[in-house]
Backbone as a printed PyTorch tensor [residue, N CA C, xyz], in Angstrom:
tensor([[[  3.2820, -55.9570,  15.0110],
         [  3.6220, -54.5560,  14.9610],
         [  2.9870, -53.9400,  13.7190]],

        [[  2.4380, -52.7620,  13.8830],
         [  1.6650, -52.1960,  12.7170],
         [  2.7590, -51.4700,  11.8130]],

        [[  2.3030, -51.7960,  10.6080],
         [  3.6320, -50.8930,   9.7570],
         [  2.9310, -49.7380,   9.4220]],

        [[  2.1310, -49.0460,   9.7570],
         [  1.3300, -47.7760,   9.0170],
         [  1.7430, -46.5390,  10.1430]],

        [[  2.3040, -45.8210,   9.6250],
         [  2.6750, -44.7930,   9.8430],
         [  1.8290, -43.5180,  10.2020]],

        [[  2.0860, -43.2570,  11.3980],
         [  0.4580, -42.4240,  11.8960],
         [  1.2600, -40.7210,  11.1330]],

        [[  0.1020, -40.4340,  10.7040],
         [  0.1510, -38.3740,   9.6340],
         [  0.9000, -37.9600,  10.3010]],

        [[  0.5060, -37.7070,  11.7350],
         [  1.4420, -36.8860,  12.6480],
         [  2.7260, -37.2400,  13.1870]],

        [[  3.1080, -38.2050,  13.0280],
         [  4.5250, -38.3910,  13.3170],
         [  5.0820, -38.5590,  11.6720]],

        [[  4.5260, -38.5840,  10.4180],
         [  5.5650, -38.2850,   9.4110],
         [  5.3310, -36.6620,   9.0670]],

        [[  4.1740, -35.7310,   9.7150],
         [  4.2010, -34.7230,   9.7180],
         [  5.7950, -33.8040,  10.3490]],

        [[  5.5980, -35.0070,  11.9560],
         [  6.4240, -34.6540,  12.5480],
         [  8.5350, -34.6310,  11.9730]],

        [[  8.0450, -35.7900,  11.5750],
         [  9.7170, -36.3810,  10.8930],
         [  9.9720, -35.2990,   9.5560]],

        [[  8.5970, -34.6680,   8.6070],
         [  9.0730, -33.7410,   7.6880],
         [  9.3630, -32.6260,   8.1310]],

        [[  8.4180, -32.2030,   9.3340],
         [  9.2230, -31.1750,   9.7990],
         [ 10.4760, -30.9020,   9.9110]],

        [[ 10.7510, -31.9980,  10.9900],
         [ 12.2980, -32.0480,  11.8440],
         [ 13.5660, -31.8620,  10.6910]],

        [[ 13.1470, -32.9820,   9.6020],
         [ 13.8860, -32.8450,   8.1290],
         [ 14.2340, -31.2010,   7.7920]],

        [[ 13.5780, -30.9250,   7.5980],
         [ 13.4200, -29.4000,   6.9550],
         [ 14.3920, -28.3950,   7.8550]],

        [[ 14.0320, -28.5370,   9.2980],
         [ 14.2080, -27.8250,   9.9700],
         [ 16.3790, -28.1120,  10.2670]],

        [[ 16.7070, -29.5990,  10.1080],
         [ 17.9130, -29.8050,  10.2820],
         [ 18.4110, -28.8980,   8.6060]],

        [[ 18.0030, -29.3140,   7.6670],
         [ 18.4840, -28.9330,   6.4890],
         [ 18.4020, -27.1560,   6.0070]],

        [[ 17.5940, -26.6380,   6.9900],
         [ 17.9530, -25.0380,   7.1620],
         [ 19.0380, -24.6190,   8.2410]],

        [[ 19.0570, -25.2490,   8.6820],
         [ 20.3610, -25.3290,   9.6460],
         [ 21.3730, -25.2150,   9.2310]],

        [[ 21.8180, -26.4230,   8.6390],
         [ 22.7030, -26.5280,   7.9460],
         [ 23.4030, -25.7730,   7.0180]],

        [[ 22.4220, -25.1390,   5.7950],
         [ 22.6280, -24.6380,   4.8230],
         [ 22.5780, -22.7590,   5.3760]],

        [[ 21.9640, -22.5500,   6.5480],
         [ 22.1590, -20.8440,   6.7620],
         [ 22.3780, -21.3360,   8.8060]],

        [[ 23.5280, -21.6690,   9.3360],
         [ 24.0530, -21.2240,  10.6060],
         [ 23.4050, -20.7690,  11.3100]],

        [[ 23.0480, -19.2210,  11.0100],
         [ 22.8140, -17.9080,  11.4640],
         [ 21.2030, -18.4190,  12.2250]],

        [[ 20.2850, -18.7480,  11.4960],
         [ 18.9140, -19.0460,  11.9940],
         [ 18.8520, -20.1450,  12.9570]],

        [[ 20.3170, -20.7740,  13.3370],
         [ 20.2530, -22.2440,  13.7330],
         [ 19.5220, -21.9010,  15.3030]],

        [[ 19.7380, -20.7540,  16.1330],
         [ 19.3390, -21.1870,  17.1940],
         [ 17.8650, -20.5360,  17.2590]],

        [[ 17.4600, -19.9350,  16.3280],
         [ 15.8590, -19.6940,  16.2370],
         [ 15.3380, -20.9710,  16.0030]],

        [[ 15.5050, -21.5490,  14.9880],
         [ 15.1100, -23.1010,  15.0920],
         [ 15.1280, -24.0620,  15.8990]],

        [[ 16.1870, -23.8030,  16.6810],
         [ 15.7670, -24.7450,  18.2240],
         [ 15.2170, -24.2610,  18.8230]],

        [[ 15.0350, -23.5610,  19.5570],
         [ 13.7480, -22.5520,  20.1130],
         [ 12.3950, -23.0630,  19.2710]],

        [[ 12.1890, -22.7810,  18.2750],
         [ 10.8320, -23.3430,  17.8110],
         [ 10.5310, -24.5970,  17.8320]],

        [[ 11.7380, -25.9110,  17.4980],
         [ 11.9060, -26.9290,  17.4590],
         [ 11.3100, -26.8150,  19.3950]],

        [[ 11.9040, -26.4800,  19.8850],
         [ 11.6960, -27.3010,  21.6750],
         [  9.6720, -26.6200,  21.7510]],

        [[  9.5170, -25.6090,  21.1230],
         [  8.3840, -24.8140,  21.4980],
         [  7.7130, -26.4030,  20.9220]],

        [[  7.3560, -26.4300,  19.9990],
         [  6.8690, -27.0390,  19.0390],
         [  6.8890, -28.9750,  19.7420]],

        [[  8.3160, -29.1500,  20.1770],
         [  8.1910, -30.3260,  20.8300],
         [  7.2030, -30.5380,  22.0680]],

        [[  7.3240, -28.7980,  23.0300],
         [  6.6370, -29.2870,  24.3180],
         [  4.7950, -29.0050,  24.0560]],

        [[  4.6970, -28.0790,  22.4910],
         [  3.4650, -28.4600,  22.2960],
         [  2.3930, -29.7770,  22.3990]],

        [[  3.7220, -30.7810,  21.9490],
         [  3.5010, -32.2820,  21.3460],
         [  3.4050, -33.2210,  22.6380]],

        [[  4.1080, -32.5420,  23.4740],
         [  4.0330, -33.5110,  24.6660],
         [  2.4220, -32.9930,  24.8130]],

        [[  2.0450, -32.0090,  25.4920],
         [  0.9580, -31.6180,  25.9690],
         [ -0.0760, -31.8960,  25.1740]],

        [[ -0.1010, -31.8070,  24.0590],
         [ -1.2110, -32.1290,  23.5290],
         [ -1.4460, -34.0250,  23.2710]],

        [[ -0.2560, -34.7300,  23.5710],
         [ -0.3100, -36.2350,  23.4090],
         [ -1.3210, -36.3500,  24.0920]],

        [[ -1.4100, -36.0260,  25.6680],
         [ -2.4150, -36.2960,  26.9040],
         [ -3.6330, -35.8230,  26.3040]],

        [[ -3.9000, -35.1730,  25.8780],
         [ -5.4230, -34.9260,  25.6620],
         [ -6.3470, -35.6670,  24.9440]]])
């Protein structure tokens, strides 16, 4: 098993970080952030295939 960590999935994991910890700390934006969070996820699917 490779231990090296591919850019885009710790790109991905700092995102997600960030994005739980604005959540948290301001409510109010929480469901704009899922909305971008799912936008942003089904980017990731689609672009995996290519």
């Amino acid at each position: 098993m490779d231990s090296q960590l591919d850019p885009r999935t710790a790109l991905m994991l700092l995102v997600g970080t960030f994005v739980v910890y604005v959540s948290l700390q301001h409510p109010q934006f929480s469901a704009a952030l899922m909305v971008g969070t799912g936008v942003v996820t089904l980017l990731h699917l689609v672009m995996k295939d290519t």
